[in-house]
Each structure stands twice: as structure tokens, then as C-alpha cells.
C-alpha positions in Angstrom: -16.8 22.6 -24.4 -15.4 22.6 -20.7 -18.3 20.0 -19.6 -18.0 18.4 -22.3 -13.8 17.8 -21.9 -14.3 17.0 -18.0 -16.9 14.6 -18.8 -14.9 12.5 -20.9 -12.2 12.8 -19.0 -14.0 11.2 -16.4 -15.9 8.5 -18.3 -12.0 7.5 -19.8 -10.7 7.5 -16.3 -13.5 5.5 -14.4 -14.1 3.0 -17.5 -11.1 2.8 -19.4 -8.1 3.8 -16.9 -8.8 2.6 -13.6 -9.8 -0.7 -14.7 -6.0 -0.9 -15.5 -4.7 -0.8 -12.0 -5.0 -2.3 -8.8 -5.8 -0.1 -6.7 -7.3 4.2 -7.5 -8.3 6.0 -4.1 -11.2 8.5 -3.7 -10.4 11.6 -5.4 -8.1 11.4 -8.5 -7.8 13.4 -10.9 -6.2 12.7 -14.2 -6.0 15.3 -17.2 -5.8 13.8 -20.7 -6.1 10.2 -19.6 -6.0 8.9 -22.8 -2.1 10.4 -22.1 -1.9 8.1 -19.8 -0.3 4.3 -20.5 -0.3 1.3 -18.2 1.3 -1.8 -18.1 1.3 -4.6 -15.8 0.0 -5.4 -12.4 0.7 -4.5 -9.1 0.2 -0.8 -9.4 -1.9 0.8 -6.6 -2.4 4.6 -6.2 -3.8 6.4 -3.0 -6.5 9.3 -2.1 -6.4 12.7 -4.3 -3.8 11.5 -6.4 -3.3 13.7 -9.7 -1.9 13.4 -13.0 -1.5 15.8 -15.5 -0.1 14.3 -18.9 0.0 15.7 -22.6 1.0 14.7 -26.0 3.3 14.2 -26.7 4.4 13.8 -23.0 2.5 11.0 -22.0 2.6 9.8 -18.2 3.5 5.8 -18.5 3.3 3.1 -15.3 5.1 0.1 -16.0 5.7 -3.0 -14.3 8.1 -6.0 -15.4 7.6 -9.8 -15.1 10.4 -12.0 -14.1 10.7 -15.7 -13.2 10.7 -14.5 -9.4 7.4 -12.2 -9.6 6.0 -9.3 -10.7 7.1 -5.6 -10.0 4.9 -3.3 -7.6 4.4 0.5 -8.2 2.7 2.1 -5.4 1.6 6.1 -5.1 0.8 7.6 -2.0 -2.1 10.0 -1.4 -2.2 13.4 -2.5 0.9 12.5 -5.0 1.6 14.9 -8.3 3.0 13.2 -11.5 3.4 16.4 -14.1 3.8 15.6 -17.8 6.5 13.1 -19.6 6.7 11.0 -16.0 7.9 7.6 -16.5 8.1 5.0 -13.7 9.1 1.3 -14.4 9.2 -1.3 -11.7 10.6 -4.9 -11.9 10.9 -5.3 -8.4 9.2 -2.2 -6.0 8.9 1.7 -6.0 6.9 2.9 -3.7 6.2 6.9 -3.3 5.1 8.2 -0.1 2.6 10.4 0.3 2.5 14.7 -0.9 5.3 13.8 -3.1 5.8 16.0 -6.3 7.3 14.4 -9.6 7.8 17.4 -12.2 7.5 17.3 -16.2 10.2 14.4 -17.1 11.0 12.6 -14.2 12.3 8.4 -14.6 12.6 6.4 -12.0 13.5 2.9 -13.0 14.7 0.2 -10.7 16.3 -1.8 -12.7 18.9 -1.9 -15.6 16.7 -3.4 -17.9 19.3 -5.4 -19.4 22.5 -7.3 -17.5 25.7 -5.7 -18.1 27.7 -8.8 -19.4 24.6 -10.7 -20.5 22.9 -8.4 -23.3 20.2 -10.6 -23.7 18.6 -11.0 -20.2 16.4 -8.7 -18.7 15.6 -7.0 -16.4 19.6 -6.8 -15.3 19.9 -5.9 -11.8 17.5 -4.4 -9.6 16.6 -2.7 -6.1 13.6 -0.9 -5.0 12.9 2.5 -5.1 11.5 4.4 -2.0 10.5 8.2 -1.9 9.9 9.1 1.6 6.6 11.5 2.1 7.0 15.5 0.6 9.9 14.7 -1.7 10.0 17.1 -4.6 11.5 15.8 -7.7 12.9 18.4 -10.6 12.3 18.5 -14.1 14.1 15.7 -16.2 15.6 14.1 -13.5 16.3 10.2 -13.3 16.2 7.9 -10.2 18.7 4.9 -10.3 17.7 1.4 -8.8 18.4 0.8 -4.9 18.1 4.7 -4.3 16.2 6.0 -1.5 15.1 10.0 -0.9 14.5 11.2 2.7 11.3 13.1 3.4 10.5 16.2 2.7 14.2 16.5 0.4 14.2 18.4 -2.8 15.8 17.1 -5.8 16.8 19.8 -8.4 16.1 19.6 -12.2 18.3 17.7 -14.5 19.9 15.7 -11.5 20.8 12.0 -11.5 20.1 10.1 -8.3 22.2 6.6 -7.9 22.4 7.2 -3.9 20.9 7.6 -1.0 19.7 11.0 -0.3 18.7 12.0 3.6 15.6 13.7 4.3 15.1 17.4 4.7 18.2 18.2 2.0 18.2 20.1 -1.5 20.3 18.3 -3.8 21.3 18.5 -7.3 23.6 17.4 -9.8 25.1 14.0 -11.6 25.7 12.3 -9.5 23.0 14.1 -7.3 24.3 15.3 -3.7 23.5 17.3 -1.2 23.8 21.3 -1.9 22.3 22.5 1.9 20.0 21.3 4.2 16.4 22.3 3.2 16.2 24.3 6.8 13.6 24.8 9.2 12.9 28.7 9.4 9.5 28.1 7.7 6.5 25.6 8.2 6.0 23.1 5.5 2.9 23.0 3.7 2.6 19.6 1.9 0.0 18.9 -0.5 -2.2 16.9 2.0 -3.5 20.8 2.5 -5.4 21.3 -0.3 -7.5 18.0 0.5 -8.5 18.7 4.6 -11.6 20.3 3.9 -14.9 18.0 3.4 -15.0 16.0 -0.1 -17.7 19.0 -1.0 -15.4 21.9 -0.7 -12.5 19.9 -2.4 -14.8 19.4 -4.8 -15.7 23.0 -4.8 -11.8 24.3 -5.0 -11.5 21.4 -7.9 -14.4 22.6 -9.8 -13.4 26.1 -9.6 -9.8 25.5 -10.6 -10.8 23.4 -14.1 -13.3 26.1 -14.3 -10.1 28.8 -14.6 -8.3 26.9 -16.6 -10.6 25.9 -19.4 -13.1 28.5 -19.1 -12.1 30.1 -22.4 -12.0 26.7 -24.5 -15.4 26.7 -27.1 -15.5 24.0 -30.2 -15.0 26.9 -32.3 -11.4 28.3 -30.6 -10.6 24.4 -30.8 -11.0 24.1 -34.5 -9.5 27.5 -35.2 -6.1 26.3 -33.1 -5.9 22.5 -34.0 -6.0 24.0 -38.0 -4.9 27.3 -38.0 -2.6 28.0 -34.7 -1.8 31.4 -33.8 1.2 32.5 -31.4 -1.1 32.8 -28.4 -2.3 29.2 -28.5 
């Protein structure tokens, strides 16, 4: 059951998924891509970039049309988008590379309709720029024009509608900073788990959907999707 999940999973991604964006580096992973929803152009992802979405919480890439152009989305290598992520674009976000986006996360640059004017869209707009090793909480929504320092930590539930500076924890609506993130240990970004030859990432990969689903047969499949128990 576990070869037979990873191979589809695959053949959706490679023949169904990437042909939807512009741009899918060497190594990505994407669980449940038929989670996943794209729309538009302009939407370019980097190396060992992986998404993990769910029903019920499906992952969604959007970009938006105007008279002036087309929004770009850009993800930078080694980038996680967790469950329920939403990005939509009418003019540019771009996320830097290692960056973390938890189970929930919006960012929209634009307001999607003008304030006075109901019926035009997209309303206002300014990029959106997440500088490398930014770690976004659960649920939380970056505004338009907004842009995150490196490295800064954003914590769950917050709204972000200013600038934050880089190596800062901040939380709250409107987000701001709490304390400085500190230096009295090394960062280790995600770029880590990707400097060893493709062969052993592949190895560490393997072994990792080999934990996680090693305990999935067609039978316990059946028994859960019809007759759930607590434990599932």
C-alpha cells in the first residue's frame, strides 16, 4: 500500500501538478497532491521544496490577472508549506529560501476588492517579501506591502500589515516585535537536511515516508475510511 501511495503521488505530481507551474526544482516533494490547487501563471518554486496538504486543508497557489499584468508567486529552495496554506498574488510574493509556512497561513497581497469601489478587483496591492529562514505560525495572515526580515519568527494567530526586521519573534494583531530572536545558538535552517548527495537525500526521504506509512495496508484503509476507530 505504501508503494503504491508514493507512486501515485509521484505520477500526480510529475504529470498532473507540475505541468501547472512555471517553474518545480529538483527534489520536491508534495504529499496528497491532488490537495493541491493552482491557478494562474507566474508561479515558480525552487530545489527540495515540500508541501504537505490534506482534505480538507488543501494547499492553494493563486495568481490574479489585471489590465497591468499578471501576478508572480515565487518559492525559494528548501521551502515548507504545511496544510490549509493559501498564497494569492496580483502583483509579487516572493519567499526566500528555508522558510517555514505552518498549517493555515494567508498571505495575500492585495485587497481583492477596492474599498470605495466594490466592484473592482483586485483593490490595492504591494508585494510580499519573506526574507530566507522566516518561520511563519499557525493561522496567521500576511497583509499586502509587508516585508519579514530573515531568519524572524512570526507566532501563531498573528496578523502581519508591517514591516517586521530580521532576526525578531513577533506575534500578535497587529503583529510586533516580542524580543529579538538572539544569537546564543547556531541556526540550522532547512537547507541542512538537503547537503548530502541527491542519493543519501533520497535515502533520509525514503526512510522517512517509510516511518510514516509503514503501517498503511488496503485492508486498515478500508476498515478506517468505513468503520473509524479513535486511533485512526
Amino acid at each position: 500500500m505504501m508503494r503504491v501511495t508514493l507512486a501515485l503521488q509521484r505520477f500526480y505530481t510529475k504529470h498532473l501538478l507540475r505541468p501547472q507551474v512555471d517553474e518545480m526544482g529538483e527534489g520536491c516533494e508534495v504529499k496528497k497532491p491532488w490537495y493541491v490547487r493552482i491557478d494562474g501563471p507566474g508561479i515558480r518554486m525552487g530545489r527540495f521544496v515540500h508541501l504537505s496538504a490534506s482534505w480538507g486543508r488543501p494547499i492553494e497557489l493563486c495568481t490574479f490577472s489585471t489590465e497591468s499584468g499578471t501576478g508572480d508567486l515565487i518559492i525559494g529552495d528548501h521551502c515548507l508549506l504545511s496544510p490549509g496554506v493559501r498564497i494569492s498574488a496580483a502583483t509579487r510574493v516572493e519567499i526566500g529560501d528555508d522558510c517555514m509556512l505552518a498549517s493555515g497561513v494567508y498571505l495575500t497581497d492585495a485587497d481583492w476588492h477596492d474599498v470605495h469601489d466594490r466592484t473592482r478587483a483586485p483593490g490595492r496591492s504591494a508585494p510580499i517579501v519573506l526574507e530566507e529562514n522566516v518561520w511563519i505560525g499557525d493561522g496567521t495572515i500576511v497583509c499586502k506591502g509587508v516585508r519579514i526580515g530573515a531568519n524572524t519568527v512570526v507566532g501563531a494567530g498573528s496578523v502581519v500589515v508591517q514591516d517586521l526586521p530580521p532576526n525578531s519573534i513577533a506575534a500578535g494583531n497587529p503583529a510586533r516585535v516580542v524580543r529579538p530572536l538572539g544569537d546564543e545558538e547556531k541556526l540550522v535552517t532547512r537547507a541542512a537536511l538537503f547537503q548530502s548527495s541527491a542519493t543519501e537525500v533520497e535515502r533520509k526521504n525514503a526512510f522517512l515516508r517509510f516511518y510514516t506509512l509503514c503501517g498503511n495496508t488496503f485492508g486498515g484503509w478500508l476498515r478506517a475510511r468505513f468503520f473509524p476507530t479513535a486511533s485512526d
